[in-house]
Each structure stands twice: as structure tokens, then as C-alpha cells.
C-alpha atoms as a printed R data frame, in Angstrom:
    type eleno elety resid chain resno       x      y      z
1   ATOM     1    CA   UNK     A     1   0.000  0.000  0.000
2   ATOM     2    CA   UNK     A     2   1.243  3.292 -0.934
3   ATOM     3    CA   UNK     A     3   1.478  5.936  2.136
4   ATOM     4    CA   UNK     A     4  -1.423  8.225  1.907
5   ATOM     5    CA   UNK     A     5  -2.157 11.430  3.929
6   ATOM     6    CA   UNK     A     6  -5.655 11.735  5.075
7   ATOM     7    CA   UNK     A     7  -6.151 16.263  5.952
8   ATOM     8    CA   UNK     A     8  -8.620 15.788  8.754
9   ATOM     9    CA   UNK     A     9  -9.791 19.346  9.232
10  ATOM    10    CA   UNK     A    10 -12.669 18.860 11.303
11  ATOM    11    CA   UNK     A    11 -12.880 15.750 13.595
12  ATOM    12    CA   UNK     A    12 -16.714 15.346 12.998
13  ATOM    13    CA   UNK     A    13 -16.624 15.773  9.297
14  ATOM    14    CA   UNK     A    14 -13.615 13.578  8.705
15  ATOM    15    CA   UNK     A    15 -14.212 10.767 11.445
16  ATOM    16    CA   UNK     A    16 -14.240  8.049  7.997
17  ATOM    17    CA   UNK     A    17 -10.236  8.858  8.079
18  ATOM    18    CA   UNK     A    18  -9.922  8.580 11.318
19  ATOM    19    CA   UNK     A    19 -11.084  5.156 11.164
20  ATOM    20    CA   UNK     A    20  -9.209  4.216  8.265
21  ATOM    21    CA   UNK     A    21  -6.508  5.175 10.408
22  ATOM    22    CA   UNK     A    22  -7.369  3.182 12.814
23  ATOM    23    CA   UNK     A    23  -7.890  0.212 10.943
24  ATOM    24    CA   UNK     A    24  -4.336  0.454  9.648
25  ATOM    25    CA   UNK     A    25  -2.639  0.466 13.296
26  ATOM    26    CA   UNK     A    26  -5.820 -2.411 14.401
27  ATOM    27    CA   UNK     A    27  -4.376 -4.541 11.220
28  ATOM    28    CA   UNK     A    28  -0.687 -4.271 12.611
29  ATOM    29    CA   UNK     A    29   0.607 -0.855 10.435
30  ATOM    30    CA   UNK     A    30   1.835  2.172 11.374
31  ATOM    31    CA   UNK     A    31   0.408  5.733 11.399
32  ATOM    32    CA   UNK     A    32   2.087  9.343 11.768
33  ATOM    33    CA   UNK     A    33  -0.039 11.533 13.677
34  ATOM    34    CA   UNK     A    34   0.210 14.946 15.498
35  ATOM    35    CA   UNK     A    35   0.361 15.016 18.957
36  ATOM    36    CA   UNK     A    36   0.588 18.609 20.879
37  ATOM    37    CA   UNK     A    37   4.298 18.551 21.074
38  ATOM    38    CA   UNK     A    38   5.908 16.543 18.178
39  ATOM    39    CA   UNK     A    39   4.462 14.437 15.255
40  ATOM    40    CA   UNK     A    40   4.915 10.394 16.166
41  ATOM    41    CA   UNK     A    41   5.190  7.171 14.391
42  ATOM    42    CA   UNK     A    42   2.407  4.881 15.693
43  ATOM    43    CA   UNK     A    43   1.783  1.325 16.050
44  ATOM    44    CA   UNK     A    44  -0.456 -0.776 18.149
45  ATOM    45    CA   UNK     A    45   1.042 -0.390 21.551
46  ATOM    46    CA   UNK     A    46  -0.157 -4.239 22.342
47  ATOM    47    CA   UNK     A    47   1.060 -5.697 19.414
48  ATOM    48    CA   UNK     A    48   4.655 -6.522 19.568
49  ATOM    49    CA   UNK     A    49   5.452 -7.005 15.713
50  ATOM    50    CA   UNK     A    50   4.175 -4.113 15.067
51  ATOM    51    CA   UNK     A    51   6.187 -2.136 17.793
52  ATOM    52    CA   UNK     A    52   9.565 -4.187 16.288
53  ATOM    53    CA   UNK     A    53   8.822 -2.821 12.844
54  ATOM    54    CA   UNK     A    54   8.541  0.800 14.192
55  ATOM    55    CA   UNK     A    55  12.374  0.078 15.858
56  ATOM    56    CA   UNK     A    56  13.785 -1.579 12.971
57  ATOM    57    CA   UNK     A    57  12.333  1.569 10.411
58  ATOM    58    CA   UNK     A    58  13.406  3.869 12.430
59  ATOM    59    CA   UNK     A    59  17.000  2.499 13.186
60  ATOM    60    CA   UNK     A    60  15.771  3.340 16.979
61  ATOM    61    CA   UNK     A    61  17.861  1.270 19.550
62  ATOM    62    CA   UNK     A    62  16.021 -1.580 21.218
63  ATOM    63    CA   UNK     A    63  17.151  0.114 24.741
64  ATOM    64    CA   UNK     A    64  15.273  2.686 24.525
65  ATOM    65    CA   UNK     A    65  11.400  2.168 25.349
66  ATOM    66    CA   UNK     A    66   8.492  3.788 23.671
67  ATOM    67    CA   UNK     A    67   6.123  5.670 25.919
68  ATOM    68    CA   UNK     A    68   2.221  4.478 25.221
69  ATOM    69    CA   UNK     A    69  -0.208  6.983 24.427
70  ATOM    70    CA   UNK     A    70  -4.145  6.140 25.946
71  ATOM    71    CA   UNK     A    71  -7.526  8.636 24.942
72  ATOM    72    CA   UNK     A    72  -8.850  7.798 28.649
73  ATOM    73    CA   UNK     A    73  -7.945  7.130 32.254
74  ATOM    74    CA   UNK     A    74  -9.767  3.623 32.354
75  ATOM    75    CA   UNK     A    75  -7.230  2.417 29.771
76  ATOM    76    CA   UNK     A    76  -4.508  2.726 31.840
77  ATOM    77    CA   UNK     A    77  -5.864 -0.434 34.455
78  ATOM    78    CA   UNK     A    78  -4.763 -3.069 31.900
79  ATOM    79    CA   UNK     A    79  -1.485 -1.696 30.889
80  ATOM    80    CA   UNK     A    80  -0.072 -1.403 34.807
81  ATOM    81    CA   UNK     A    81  -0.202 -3.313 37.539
82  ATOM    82    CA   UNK     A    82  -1.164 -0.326 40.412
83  ATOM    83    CA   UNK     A    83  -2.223  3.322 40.133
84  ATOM    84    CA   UNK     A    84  -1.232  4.893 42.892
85  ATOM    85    CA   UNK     A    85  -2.675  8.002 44.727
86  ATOM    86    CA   UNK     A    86  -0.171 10.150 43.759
87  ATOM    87    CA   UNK     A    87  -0.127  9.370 39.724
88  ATOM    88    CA   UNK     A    88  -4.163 10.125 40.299
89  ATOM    89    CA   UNK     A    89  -3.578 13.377 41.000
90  ATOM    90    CA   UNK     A    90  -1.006 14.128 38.650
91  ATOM    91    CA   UNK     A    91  -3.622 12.431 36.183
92  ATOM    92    CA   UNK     A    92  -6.379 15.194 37.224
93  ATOM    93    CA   UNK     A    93  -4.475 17.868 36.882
94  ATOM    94    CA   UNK     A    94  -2.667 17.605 34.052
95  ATOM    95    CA   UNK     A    95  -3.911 15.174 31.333
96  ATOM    96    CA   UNK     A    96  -4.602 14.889 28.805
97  ATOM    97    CA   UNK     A    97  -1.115 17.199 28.092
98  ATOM    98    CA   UNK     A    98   2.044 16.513 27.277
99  ATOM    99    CA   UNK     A    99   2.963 14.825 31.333
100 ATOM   100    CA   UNK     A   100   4.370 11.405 31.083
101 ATOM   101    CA   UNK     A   101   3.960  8.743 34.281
102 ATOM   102    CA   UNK     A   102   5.498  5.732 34.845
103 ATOM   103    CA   UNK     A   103   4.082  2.674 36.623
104 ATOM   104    CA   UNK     A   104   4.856 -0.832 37.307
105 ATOM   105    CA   UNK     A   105   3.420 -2.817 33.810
106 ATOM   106    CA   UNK     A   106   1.401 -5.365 33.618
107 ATOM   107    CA   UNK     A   107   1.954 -8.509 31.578
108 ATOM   108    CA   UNK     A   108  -0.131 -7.607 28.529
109 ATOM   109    CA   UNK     A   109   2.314 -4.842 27.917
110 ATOM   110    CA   UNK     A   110   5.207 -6.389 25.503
111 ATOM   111    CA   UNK     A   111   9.063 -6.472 26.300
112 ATOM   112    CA   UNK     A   112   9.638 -4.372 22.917
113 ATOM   113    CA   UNK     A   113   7.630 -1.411 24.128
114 ATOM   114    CA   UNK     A   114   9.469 -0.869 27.421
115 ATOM   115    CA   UNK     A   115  13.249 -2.361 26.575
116 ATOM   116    CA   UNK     A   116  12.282 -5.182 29.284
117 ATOM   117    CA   UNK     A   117  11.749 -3.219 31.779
118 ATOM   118    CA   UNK     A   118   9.503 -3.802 34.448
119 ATOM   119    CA   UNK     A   119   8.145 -0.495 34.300
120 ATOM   120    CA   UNK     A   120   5.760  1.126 31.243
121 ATOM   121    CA   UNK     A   121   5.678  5.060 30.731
122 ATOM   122    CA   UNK     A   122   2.481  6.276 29.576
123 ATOM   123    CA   UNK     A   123   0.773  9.238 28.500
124 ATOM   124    CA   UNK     A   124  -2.908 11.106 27.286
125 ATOM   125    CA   UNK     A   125  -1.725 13.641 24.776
126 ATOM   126    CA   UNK     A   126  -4.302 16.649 24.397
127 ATOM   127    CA   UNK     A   127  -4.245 17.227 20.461
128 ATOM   128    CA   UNK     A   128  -7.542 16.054 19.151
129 ATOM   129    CA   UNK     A   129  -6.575 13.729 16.346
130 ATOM   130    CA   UNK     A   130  -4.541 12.224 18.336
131 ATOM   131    CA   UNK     A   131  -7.067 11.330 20.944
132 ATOM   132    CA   UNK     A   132  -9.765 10.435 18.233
133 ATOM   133    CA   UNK     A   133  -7.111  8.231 16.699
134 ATOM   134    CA   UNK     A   134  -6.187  6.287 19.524
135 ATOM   135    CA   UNK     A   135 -10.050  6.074 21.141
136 ATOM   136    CA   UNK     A   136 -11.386  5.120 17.412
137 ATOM   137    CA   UNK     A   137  -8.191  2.375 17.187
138 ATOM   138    CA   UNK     A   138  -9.331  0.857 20.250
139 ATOM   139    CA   UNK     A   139  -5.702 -0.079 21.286
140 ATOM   140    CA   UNK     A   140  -2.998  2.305 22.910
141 ATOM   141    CA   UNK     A   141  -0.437  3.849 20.483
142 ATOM   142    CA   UNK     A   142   2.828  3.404 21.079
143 ATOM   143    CA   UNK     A   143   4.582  6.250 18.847
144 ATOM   144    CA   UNK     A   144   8.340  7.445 18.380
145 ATOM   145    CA   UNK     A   145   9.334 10.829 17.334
146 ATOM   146    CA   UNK     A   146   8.921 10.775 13.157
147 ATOM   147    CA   UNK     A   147  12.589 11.867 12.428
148 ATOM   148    CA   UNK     A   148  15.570  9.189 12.059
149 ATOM   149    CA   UNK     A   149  17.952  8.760 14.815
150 ATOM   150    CA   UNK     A   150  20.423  9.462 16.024
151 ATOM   151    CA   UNK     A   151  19.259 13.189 14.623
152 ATOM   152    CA   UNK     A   152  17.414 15.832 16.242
153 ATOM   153    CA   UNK     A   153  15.190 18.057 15.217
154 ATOM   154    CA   UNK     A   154  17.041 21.873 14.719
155 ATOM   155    CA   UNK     A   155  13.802 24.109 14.103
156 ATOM   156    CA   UNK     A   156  10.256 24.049 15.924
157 ATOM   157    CA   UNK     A   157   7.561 22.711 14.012
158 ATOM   158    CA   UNK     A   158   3.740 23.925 14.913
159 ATOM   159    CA   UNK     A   159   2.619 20.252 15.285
160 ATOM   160    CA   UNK     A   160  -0.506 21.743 17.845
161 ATOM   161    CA   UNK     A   161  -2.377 23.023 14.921
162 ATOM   162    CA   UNK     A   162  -1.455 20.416 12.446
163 ATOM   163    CA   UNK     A   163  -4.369 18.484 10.566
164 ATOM   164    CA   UNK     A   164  -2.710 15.587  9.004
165 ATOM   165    CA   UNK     A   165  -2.630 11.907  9.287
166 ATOM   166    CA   UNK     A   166   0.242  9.901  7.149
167 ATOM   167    CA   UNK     A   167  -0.592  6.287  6.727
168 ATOM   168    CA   UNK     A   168   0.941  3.505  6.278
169 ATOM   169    CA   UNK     A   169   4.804  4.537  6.583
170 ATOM   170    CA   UNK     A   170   5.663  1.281  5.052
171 ATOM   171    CA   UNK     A   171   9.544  0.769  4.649
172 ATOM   172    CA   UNK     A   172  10.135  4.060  6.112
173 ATOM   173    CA   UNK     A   173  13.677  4.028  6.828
174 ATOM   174    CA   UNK     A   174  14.621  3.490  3.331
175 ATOM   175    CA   UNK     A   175  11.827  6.032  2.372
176 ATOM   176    CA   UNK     A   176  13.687  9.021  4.382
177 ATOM   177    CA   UNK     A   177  16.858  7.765  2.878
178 ATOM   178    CA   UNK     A   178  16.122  7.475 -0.772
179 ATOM   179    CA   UNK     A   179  13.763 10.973 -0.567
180 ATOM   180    CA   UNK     A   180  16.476 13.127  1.762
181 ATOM   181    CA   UNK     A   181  20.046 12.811  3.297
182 ATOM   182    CA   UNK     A   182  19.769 12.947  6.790
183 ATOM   183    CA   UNK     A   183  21.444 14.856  9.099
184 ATOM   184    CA   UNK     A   184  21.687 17.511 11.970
185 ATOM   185    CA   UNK     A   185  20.750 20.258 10.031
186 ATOM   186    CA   UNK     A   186  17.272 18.916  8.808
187 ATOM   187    CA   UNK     A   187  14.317 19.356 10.372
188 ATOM   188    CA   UNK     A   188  11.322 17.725 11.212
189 ATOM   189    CA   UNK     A   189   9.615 20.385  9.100
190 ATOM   190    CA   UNK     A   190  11.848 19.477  6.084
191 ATOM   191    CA   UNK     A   191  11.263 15.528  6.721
192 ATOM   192    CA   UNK     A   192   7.802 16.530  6.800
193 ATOM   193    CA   UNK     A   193   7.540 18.798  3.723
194 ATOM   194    CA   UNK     A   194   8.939 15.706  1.591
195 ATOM   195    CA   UNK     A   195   6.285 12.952  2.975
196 ATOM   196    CA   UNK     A   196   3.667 15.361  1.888
């Protein structure tokens, strides 16, 4: 499948995208999407092939864990083994936004997500594609920052008002490498002006 990108200006007009969206990351594909701080490269959270393929096309090392992205609170019970009082409050007060917490995971969370560690980090991000993706998907998203490693992105890019959804990402690494040359001095904005 070629990677398409779905404009989803208004959630309730363009729901049909975000559940072809969905479908892709339900089926085991990825999905960029915009979160209030950076755009991320999605899979199912719970699926662990998935998750590999997402390390392996983004030449991200296996040590370093992926932080899971949930639409609602009650989501959170199956993916950790305790909430405690004091992640509750830091829950009421600031999500959904850009606050990560991590707990104790629970055994449906795979080894590939958290670099086998016993511990998952998880977050409710407060852009509103992102939330309609992930609560119309069904499944957390575990997402990684869409640039290539080991590079970093050198200008801001206004990912709060963005209104796009790139799916599938198939064979991404060698997408980014055939389309630009990678290095310090590109941005996110640039990687993103050549996928559109």
C-alpha cells in the first residue's frame, strides 16, 4: 500500500479517516499523527510485531522504550499493575497534556515497548486527532518521534495546529533515505515537507 495522507480538518466531518486510520494500526501498520508537542510514528502499543517494525524503520535502539499513548484514564488499568494516589492526582491535573507517568506494567504490555523493563511510561496527549485516533483504534499507540535517529530536530515545528494523518509509513527508513540525506541540520519540518 502506498502511504497516503488523510487532511482531517474537522474531527466530525472527517471521522471516515480517522477510522481508516485506525484500521491500519488495528491490522498491525503504522500511522504518523500529530500530537501537541511533536508528530509520532504509531503502532499498536499491544502488538509486539508491530512495535519491532517501528524500531527496525526507524534504526531506533532496542534500549530505549516507547512511551504508550491512551484517549482515557480507564485504559490505563490493563497496561499497569497499580495506580497509585499520587499518579491520580497528577492524572487530574494535568492530562490529557504533554505529562508522562510511569508505573509498574502489567503482563499484557510487551518487552519491545518498554526495553524489558519492568516499568511502562504512559501518556494522554491533548491534540484532538490524536485522541480520536487512539479512542477510534481501540488499542494504545505506542509512537516514536517521526525523524531518524540518532538526529534531532534543529527548528520548531507547529505540530498543535497540524491536521494531518500519514498512513501507512511502510519501509520508512529506506523512504527518508532514498527521498532526503539525513542529518543535523534537517528538520522535522523538512522531513515533513517531503512525505507530503
Amino acid at each position: 500500500m502506498k502511504t497516503r495522507v488523510l487532511k482531517v480538518n474537522d474531527l466530525d466531518k472527517n471521522i471516515s479517516k480517522i477510522r481508516e486510520a485506525a484500521e491500519v494500526l488495528r491490522k498491525g501498520g503504522f500511522v504518523a499523527f500529530p500530537t501537541e508537542t511533536v508528530y509520532g510514528l504509531g503502532a499498536n502499543a499491544l502488538d509486539a510485531d508491530a512495535v519491532r517494525k517501528i524500531f527496525e524503520a526507524k534504526g531506533r535502539p532496542a534500549d530505549n522504550p516507547l512511551i504508550v499513548h491512551v484517549s482515557d484514564v480507564e485504559e490505563i488499568k490493563k497496561l499497569v499493575k497499580e495506580i497509585p494516589d499520587s499518579a491520580r492526582k497528577l492524572i487530574d491535573r494535568f492530562w490529557p497534556g504533554p505529562l508522562t507517568l510511569v508505573f509498574k506494567k502489567s503482563e499484557i504490555v510487551p518487552d519491545v515497548v518498554t526495553a524489558r523493563l519492568n516499568s511502562v511510561a504512559i501518556r494522554m496527549p491533548s491534540h484532538p486527532i490524536a485522541l480520536a485516533l487512539i479512542k477510534e483504534a481501540g488499542v494504545p499507540i505506542a509512537p516514536t518521534i517521526l525523524i531518524i535517529f540518532p538526529y534531532c530536530i534543529s527548528e520548531k515545528f507547529d505540530v498543535a495546529n497540524a491536521k494531518e494523518i500519514i498512513i501507512p509509513m511502510k519501509v520508512i527508513s529506506n523512504f527518508f533515505r532514498r527521498v532526503i540525506n539525513p542529518s543535523p541540520a534537517n528538520s522535522m519540518k523538512i522531513l515533513l515537507l517531503e512525505i507530503l
